[in-house]
N, C-alpha and C positions, 0 to 999 in steps of 0.2 A: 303849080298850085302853091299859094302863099302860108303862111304856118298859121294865117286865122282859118280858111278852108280849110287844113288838112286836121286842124283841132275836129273842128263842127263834122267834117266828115265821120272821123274818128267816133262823137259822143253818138249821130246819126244810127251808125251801124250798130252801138250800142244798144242802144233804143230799140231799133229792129229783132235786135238779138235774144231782148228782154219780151218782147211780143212775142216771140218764137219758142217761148220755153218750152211748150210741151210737147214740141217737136224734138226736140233734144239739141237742136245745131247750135243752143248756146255753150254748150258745154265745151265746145272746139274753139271758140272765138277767141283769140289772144292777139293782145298789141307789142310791138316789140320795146321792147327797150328807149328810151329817151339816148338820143347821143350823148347829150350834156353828161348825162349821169354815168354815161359808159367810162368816157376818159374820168370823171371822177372816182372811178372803182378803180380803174388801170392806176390813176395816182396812186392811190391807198395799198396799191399791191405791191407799185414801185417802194412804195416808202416803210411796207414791214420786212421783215424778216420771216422767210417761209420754206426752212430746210425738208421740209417734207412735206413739199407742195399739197399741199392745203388747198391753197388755191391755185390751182394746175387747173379745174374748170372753167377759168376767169380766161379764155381765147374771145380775141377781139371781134373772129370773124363772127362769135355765135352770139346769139340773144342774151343781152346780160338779165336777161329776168330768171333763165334758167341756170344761171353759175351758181356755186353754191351758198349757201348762207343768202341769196336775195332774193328781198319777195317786193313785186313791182304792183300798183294798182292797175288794176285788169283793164280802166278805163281811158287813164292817161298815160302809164307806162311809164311812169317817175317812179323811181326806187322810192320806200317807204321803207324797210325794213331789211336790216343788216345785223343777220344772228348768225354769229361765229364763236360760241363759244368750244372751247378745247375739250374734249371727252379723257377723263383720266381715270384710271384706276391704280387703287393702294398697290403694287407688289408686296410679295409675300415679305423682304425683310429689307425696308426701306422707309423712312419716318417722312417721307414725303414723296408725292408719285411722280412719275416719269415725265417729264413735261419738253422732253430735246426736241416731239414731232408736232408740238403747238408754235402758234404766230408768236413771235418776238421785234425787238426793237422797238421802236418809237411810236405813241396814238399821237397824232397831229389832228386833235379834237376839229379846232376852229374851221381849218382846211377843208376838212373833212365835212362840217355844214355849210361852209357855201358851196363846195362843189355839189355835195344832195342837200341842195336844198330844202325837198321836200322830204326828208328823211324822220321819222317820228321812232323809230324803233331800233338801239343799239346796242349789244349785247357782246361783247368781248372781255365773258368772263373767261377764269380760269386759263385764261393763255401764262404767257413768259415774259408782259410785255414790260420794258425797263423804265421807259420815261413817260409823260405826259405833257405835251409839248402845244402852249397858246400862243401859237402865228400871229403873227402881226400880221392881218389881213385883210388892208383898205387898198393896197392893189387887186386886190381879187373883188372890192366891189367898186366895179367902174361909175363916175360921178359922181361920187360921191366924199363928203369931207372926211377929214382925218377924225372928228370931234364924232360923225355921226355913222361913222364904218361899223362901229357896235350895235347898232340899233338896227341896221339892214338884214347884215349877214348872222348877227347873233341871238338878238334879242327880238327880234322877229321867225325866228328859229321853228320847227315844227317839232321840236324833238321832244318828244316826254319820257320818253324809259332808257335809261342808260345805265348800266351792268358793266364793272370793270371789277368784281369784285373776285379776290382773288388770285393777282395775279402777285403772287407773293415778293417778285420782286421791285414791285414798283412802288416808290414813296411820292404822295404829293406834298410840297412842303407849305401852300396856301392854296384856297377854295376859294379863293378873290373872283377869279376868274368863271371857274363854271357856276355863281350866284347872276351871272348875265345869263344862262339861257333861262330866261323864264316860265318859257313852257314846261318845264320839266314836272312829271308828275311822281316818276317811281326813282329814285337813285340811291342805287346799291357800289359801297366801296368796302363791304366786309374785305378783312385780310390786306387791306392797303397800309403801308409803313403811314400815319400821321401824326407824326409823336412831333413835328414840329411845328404844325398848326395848332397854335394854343389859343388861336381866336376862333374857334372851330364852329361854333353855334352862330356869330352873328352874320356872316353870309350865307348861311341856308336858310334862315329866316327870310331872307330876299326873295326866294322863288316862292312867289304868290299861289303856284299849283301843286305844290308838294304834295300828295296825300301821302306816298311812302317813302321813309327813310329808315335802310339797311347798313349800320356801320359798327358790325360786330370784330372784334380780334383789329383794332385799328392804333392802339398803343395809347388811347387820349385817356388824358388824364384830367380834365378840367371840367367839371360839369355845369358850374358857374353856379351853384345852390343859392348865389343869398338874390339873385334875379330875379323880378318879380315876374317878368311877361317875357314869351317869346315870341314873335309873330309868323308863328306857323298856324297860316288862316285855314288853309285844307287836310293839317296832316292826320290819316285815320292808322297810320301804322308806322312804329319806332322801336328800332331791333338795336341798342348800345350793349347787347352783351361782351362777356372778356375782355374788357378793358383794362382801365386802371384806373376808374374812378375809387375816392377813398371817403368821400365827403358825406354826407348826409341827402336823401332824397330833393329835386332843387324845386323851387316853388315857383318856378315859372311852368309845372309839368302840371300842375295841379290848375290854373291860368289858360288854359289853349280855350282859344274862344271854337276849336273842332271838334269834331267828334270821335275822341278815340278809342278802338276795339280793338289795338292789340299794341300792347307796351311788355319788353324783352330789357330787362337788367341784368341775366344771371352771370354769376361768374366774374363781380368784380367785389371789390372791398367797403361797399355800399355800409352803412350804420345809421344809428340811430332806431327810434320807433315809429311804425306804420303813422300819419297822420290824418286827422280824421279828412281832413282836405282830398284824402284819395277819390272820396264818395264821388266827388266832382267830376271822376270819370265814369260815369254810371251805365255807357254804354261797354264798357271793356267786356271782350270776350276771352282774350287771351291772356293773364299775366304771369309772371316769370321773374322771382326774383330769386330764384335758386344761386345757394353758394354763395353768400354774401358774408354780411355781419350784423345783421337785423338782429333789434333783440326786443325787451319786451313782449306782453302778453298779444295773444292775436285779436284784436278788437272785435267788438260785440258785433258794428255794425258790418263784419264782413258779412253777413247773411241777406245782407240789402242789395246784395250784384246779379240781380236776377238773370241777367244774360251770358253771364260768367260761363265759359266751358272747361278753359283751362285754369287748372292755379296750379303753382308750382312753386313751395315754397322754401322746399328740403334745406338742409345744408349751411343753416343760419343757427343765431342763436335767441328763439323764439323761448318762450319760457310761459308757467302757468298751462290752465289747462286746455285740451282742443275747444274749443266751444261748440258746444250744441246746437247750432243753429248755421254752420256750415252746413247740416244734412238737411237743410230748405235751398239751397241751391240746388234746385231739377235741372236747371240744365246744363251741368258739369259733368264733364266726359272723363276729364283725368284730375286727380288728386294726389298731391306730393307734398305730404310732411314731415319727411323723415329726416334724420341728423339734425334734432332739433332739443332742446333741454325742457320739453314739454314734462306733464306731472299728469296726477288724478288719473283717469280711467276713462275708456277709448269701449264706448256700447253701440248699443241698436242704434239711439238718437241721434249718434252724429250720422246716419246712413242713411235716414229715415224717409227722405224723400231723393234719393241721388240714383234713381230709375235708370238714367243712361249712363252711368260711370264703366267705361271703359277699362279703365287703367289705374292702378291704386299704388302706391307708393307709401307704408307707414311702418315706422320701427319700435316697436313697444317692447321697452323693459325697464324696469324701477329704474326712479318712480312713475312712470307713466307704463299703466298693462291694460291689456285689454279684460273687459268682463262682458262674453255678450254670452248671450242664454245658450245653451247648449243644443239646442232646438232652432236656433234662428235661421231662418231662411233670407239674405240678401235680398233686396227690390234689384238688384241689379249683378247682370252678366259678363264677369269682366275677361278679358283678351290678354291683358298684360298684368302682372302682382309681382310687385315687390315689398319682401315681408322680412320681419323680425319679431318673435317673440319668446317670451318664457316657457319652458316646458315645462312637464316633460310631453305632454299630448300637444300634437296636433291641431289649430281649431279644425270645431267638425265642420263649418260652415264652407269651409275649403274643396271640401268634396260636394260641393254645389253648383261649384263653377265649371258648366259644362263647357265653355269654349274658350277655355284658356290657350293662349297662344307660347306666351313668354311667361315660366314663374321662377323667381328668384328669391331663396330664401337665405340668410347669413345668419352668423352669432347668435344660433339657436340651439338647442338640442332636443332629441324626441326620438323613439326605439319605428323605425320603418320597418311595418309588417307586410306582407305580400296585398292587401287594400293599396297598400300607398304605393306599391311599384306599379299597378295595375293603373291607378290615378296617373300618375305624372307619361309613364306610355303613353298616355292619347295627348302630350303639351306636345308641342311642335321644337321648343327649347324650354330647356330647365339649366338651373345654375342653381344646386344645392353646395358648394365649395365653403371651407371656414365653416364648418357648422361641428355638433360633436353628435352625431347621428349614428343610432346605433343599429346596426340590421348587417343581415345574413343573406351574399347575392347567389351564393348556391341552389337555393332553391327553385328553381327554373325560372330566373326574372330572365326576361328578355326586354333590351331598352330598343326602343323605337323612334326615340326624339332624335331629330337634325343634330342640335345639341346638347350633348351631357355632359354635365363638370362634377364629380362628385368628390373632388379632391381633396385632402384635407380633413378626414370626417375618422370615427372606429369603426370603418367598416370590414367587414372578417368573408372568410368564406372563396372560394373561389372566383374567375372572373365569369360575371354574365354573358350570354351571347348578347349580339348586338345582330338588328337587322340592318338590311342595304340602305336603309334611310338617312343613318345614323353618319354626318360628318365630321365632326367633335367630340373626341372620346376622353375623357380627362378624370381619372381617378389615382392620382395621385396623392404621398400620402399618407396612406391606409394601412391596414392589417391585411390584405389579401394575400391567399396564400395557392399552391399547388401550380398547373404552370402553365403556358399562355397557348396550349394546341386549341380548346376549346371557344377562345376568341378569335382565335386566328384563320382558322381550317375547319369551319362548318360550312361546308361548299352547299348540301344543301337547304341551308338558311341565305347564303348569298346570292347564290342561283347566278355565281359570275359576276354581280351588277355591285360591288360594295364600291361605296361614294365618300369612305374614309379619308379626311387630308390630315387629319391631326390626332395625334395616338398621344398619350401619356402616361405609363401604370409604373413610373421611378414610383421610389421608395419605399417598395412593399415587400411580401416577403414572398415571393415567386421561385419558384425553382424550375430545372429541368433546362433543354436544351432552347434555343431560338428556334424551332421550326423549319419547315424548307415551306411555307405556305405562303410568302411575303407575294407571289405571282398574281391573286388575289386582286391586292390590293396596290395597284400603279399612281392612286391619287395619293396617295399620303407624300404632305411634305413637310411635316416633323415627327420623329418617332423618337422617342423618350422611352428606355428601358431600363435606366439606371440605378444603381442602389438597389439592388436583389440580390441575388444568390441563383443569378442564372449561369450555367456551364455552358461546355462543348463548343463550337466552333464559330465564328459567322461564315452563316447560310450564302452559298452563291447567290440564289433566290433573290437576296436583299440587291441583288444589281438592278433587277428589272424594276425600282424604284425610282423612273426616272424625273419622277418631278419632288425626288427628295431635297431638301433643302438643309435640314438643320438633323443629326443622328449622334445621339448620345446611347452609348453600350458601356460606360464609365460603373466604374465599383463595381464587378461581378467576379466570376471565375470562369471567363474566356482565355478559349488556349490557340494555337495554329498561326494561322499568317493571315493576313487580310487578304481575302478574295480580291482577284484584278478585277473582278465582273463590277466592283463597285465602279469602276472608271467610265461606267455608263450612265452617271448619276454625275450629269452634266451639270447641274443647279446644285448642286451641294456647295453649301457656305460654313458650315459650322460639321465639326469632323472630331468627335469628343467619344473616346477610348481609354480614359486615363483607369490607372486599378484596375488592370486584368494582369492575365498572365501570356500578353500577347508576344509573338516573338516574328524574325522575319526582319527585313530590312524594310528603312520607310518608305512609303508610297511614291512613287516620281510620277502617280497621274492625278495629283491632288487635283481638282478642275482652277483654272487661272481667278476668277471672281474667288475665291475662298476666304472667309475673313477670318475663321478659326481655327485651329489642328493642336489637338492635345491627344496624347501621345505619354504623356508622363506615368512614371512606377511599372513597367513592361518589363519583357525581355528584347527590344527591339535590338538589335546590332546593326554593323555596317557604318557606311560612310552615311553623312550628311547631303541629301543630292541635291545638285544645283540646280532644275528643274525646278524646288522653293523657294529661287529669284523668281519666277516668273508668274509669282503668284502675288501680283501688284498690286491687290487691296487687303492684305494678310494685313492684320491688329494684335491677334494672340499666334504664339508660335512655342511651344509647350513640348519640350523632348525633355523633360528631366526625370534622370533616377531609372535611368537604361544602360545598356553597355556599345553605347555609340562611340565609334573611335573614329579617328583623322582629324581631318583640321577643319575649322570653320570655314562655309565657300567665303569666297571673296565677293560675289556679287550681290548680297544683299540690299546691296544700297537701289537696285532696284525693286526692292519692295516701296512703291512709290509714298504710300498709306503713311508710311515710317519716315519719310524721305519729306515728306513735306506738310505733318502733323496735320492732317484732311480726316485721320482715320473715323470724327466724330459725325461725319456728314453722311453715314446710311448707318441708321439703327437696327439691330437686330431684334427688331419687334415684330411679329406674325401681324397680318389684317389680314381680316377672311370678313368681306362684306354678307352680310346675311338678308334674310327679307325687309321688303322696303327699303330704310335707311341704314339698317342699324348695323354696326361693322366692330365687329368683336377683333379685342388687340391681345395678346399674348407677347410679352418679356421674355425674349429665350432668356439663360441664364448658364454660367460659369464658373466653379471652384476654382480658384485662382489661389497660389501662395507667391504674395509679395509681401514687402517689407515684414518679412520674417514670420508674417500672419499667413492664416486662411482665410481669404475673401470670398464672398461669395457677390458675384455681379451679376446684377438683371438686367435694370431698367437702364443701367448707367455704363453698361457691358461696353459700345459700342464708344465709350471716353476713353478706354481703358486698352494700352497697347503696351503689349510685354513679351519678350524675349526669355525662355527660361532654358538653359543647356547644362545645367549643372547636374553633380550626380554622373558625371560620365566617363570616357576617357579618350577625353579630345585633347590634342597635342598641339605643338608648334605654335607661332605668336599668332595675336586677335588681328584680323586683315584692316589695315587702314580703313577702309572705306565702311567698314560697320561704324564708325564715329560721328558717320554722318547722317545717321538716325539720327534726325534731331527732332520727332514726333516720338522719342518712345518713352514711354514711362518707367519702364521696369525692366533690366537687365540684369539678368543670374548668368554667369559662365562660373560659380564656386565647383569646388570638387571635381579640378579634371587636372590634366597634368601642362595647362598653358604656362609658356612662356614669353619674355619679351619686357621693353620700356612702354610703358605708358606715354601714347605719343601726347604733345601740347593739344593736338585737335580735338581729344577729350570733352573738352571744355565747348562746344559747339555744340553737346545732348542737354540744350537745355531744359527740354523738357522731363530729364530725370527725376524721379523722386525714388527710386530705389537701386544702388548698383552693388552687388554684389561680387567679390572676385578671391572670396579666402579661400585657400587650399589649394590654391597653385603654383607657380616657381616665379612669379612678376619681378623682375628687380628694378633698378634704380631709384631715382627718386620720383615721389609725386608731382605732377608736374601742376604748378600753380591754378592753371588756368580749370581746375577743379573746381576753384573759389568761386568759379563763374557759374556752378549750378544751382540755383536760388531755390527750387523746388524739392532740393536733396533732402529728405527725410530719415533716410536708413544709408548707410555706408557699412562695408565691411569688407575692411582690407588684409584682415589676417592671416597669421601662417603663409607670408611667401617671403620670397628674399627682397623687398623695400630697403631703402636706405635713405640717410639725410636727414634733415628736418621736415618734421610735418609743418607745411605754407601756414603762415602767422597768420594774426589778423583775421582771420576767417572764420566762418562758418565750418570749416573743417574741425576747428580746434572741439569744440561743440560738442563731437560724437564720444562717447565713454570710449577709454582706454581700450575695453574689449575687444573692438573695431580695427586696434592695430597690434595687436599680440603676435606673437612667435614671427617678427621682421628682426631681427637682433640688432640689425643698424640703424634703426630709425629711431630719431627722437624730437624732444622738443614738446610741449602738452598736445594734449592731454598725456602722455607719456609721463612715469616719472621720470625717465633720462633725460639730461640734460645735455644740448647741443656743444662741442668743442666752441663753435665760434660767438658764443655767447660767454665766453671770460674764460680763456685758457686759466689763469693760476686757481680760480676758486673752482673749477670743474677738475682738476688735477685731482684734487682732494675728493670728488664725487666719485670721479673713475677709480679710484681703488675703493672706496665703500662700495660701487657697484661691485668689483671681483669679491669683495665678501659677500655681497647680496646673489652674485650667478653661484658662489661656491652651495653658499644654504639653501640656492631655489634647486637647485641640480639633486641635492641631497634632499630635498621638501618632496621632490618628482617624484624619484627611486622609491621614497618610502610609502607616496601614496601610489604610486601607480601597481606596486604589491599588493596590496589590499584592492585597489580597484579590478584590477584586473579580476584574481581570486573569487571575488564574491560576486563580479557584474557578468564572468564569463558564460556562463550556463546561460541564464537570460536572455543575452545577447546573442549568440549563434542561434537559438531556436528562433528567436526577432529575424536574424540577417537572414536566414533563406525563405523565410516567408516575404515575397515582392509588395506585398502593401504596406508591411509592416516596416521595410528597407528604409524609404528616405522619414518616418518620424524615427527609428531608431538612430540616423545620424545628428539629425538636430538636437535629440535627448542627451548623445554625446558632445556633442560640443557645445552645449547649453552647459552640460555638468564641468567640460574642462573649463569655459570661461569664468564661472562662477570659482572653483580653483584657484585660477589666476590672480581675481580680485581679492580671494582671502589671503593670498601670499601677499602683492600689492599692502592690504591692509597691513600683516604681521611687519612687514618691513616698515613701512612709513609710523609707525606705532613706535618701532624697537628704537629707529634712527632718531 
């Protein structure tokens, strides 16, 4: 049978099969796969990258209409449809998701359409893929010229939807090429690198069937504003958010001879004022110009968009009053005007007809406050509110909205009485955080919301129960007081089922022990109990937390040894104990992923164990102000994180997706003391790699191979009893900006290649035995004198002593003015350190055995000897 018979047969049976429907035996009737199309799949499979076979259902012997990701027309059996996009999700503390088990390597687009030719539908978002690669491809269409090989295979093309959006690491650097399929109806490049296509608009103007264009987060910068036309004849939807436009809205947008319903700006550096020329899109349903720089009054005729559902226009700098005639827009679902330098007063009228408003967005306070009648009842039921206003009440209109889903209120205050905890129980999430809310949770509030944040507020009183529903617990903070059994261990309010992943009640004033109830609650993977005044021990209990992730017990009066049962708490990345009164040797089952362990102001003892090499994504590493002795391991340098300054490539930011889209982000965070401050790191925690062992009484020299950190930012080994030279390879931590090493036995000289730390902020070489000159010419000289105190042999500046080989006969004459200057400081010493002693000793000892109070009592000391120092310094250089 010839391939015209076996077509006709083919449509034949079709036909048949269509007469037969209500027989049912259509529903069975399938054609297999096109050959042609077959070996073009097998191509496409040969030519990506698919470490986790993906496509493993792509076997040559089976029907490729049933492989995955292809959909075949049931009539002809020509592939039509190739949707492969990569399913990801956020992990818990990771600033981008996991992308190793998605398609990678090279799209070889062109190839790709002549082999399926009949192909109209292509979707390889969200993969890993690296290039974008346009074939030269007039071998692949036989007879035809070189001049006219684009018009066959390309431009004859069936393809309309094409989805590569996100694949975060692929750049295209011209759109020359895909402006020849001119089929194309829908193309989506959101998340694509195109920061070097700076002609970026005049080839999509080419595809005559555009209606949608998606190219949000793509780096462009050029919007071309002073253009009059663009010739986008079909397009009804344009999504340019996050970008880097800076210019003024362009006037060829206002020009589209289409019809556009949905136009997406938000989120770049846009300016100027609204022009009345918008009108010109009078079908828009959707607009979005959040986060920009808009300013100006909001124009009269926005009330003219009668089809309008979204506006969104937060985050600018709109000014003047709302206008009254936004509340004639019926058919507006969401409204966002907030962070805006709006005035006057926010009533009934602007709401007056907004019957479907969903979702409201408005921040009122002087000069712009709301005045609506205390009686008012809404036309409309909304699902989502995001508010701000003046107190100290509440609006009453508030308790109207019976099907609140999401409400979030900020920079507000108002006294919450058992009405309002009753209210917000039936939201599914609330975010009351930043506010100064005054109420009492004693009273038998029980919260019920998925999500609760009440962080940040005066709120007093014991903790609430919370039901099984509740997975977001966040009050941080606050004044609460008394101590955490009755959130913890009401088994018959949990009934076993509690869905807790995120706990936070730091900074409140809690007492009592930790509980043994933690068995509970196995979903929690951050708990936050910091800064209180809890005792007693950690609970074994806390082991069977095995999908803990981040656990902060810092600042309290914790005593005993760290349970091993935590070794079961396989995801643990963040391991924050500092300010207790813990004791015991350190952990040797930290889990290998850990990227945090603070450990500092303890009573930990014992060795250093080397087991902490093996923990190859460690950032912060925090043992100081304990009684840890022996020597630094040697094997640090495989801490790789440190080893090859990557450490900023997983963020320690919580996502926890929630309903629908919406995916709530939490900033762990970390007390950090470098460069001689207290830091505190959030957002920026996972930039920040530091070393801190000081405070201790570690011995013998620093192991070579710690020099080859050359990712760490901050290294303290002060306050132990090290010795040893400073090797040359020093100078290879480039990434230093803080190195501390006073109060150890260091001697020789410094070794030049110091000079080479460009980022050194803080240095402090003090009290050890240094010699020589401090390396000239440098950045070293830089640091105050302070920095190299009690070295007796070191000179050169910032020093006043002056170097021998810098003019024996005129430094003769210096060195016996210094033996009059070491006779007067010796006797300056003797006489204050009688009086200091005397009067600072009382103070001190009651400081020294208190363990939190240990390491600020040494820096208050050797803050007070430097300062000492410098007034001798002065007395002398004054006298001389």
């Amino acid at each position: 049978m010839n391939a015209f018979s076996s077509q006709h047969a083919i449509i034949l049976a079709w036909l048949l099969c269509t007469l037969m429907l209500n027989t049912g035996t259509c529903n069975n009737f399938t054609i297999g796969c096109n050959q042609k199309d077959k070996l073009g799949l097998l191509n496409f499979k040969q030519r990506v990258i698919d470490l986790s076979g993906v496509l493993s259902s792509w076997n040559p012997d089976q029907d490729c209409c049933q492989w995955r990701g292809v959909n075949c027309d049931h009539i002809t059996g020509r592939v039509t449809r190739l949707n492969l996009p990569c399913s990801t999700t956020l992990p818990t503390y990771i600033d981008k998701p996991d992308k190793s088990h998605c398609l990678s390597g090279s799209i070889h687009l062109f190839l790709l359409l002549v082999e399926l030719e009949f192909l109209n539908y292509l979707n390889l978002s969200n993969n890993d893929f690296l290039a974008l690669q346009f074939d030269s491809i007039h071998q692949n269409c036989h007879n035809l010229s070189v001049v006219s090989h684009f018009h066959r295979c390309v431009n004859s093309s069936f393809l309309g939807y094409l989805n590569l959006s996100f694949n975060d690491n692929l750049a295209i650097n011209s759109l020359q090429r895909l402006s020849r399929i001119y089929s194309l109806k829908y193309l989506n490049l959101s998340g694509i690198d195109l920061h070097k296509e700076t002609n970026w608009l005049q080839p999509l103007t080419m595809l005559p069937s555009l209606s949608e264009l998606m190219m949000s987060d793509c780096q462009l910068k050029d919007l071309s504003p002073s253009l009059q036309y663009a010739n986008f004849t079909s397009l009804n939807a344009l999504d340019l958010s996050n970008n880097e436009f800076s210019s003024e809205l362009p006037k060829w947008l206002f020009n589209l001879s289409s019809c556009i319903f949905f136009l997406e700006f938000g989120r770049n550096s846009l300016r100027g004022k609204l022009p009345e020329a918008l009108l010109n899109l009078q079908q828009l349903e959707f607009l979005n110009f959040e986060f920009n720089d808009l300013d100006g009054p909001i124009p009269y005729w926005f009330g003219k968009f009668q089809y309008l559902k979204y506006l969104i226009i937060g985050g600018n700098m709109f000014s003047g009053s709302i206008p009254p005639n936004l509340g004639n827009l019926s058919s507006l679902i969401a409204l966002s005007v907030s962070s805006n330098q709006f005035t006057g007063t926010v009533s009934e009228r602007n709401f007056a007809k907004l019957s479907k408003l969903k979702a409201l967005i408005i921040f009122s306070s002087p000069p712009l406050i709301f005045d609506c009648d205390s009686h008012w009842v809404p036309p409309f039921q909304l699902e989502r509110l995001f508010l701000r206003f003046v107190g100290p009440n509440l609006p009453k209109w508030l308790y109207t909205q019976r099907y609140l889903e999401r409400l979030s209120i900020s920079d507000s205050s108002f006294v919450a009485q058992s009405k309002f905890w009753n209210f917000v129980s039936r939201v599914s999430e609330f975010d009351l955080s930043h506010n100064l809310i005054v109420g009492n949770l004693s009273h038998n509030v029980l919260l019920n919301s998925s999500f609760v944040s009440l962080s940040s507020n005066s709120l007093k009183g014991s903790l609430p129960r919370l039901s099984s529903n509740v997975t977001i617990f966040d009050v941080s903070n606050n004044s609460l007081s008394g101590t955490i059994f009755p959130l913890l261990c009401n088994h018959k309010m949990l009934n076993g089922k509690g869905s807790l992943i995120y706990l936070d009640i730091s900074r409140n004033h809690l007492s009592g022990e930790l509980t043994n109830c933690w068995k509970n609650w196995k979903s929690l993977t951050h708990v936050n109990l910091g800064s209180n005044s809890l005792t007693g021990k950690i609970p074994s209990s806390m082991g069977s937390l095995v999908s803990l992730a981040s656990l902060h017990l810092h600042d309290n009066n914790l005593y005993g040894t760290i349970p091993t049962s935590l070794q079961n708490c396989h995801s643990l990345l963040i391991f924050n104990v500092r300010e207790n009164n813990l004791s015991g040797n350190i952990p040797h089952w930290i889990p290998h992923d850990a990227r945090a362990l603070q450990l500092r102001s303890n009573n930990f003892n014992g060795n250093i164990p080397t087991q902490i090499c093996q923990i190859s994504s460690l950032i912060i590493l925090d043992i100081a102000d304990n009684i840890i002795s022996g020597h630094i391991p040697t094997c640090l340098h495989n801490i790789t994180y440190l080893v090859f300054n990557n450490a900023s490539e997983s963020s320690l930011s919580l996502s926890f997706p929630f309903s629908g889209s919406v995916t709530y982000f939490y900033h762990d965070s970390l007390e950090l003391i470098t460069k001689g401050r207290v830091f505190e790191y959030g957002k920026n925690l996972h930039f920040m790699t530091l070393i801190d062992m000081s405070n201790n009484n570690l011995f013998g020299t620093v192991p070579p191979q710690m020099f080859n950190l050359i990712g760490l930012c901050s290294l303290n080994l002060s306050h132990n009893k090290l010795m040893g030279k400073l090797p040359y390879e020093i100078g290879n931590m480039r990434s230093l900006e803080s190195f501390d090493l006073s109060a150890n036995q260091f001697w020789g000289e410094i070794p030049q290649s110091l000079a080479n730390l460009f980022f050194l902020e803080v240095l402090n070489l003090s009290f050890n035995n240094f010699s020589g000159k401090v390396p000239s010419g440098t950045q070293l000289q830089g640091f105050d004198a302070v920095n190299y105190i009690g070295n007796p042999d070191l000179c050169g500046p910032p020093l006043p002593k002056i170097c021998w080989q810098d003019g024996e006969h005129k430094d003769s004459k210096l060195i016996d003015e210094d033996e009059d200057k070491d006779e007067f400081l010796s006797w300056f010493y003797i006489g204050i350190e009688s009086g200091f002693v005397t009067g600072f000793l009382g103070v001190s000892c009651a400081l020294f055995f208190n363990r939190k109070w240990r390491h600020v009592y040494f820096k208050f000391l050797y803050n007070m000897r430097d300062r000492l120092y410098v007034m001798v310094l002065i007395k002398i250089n004054s006298s001389g």
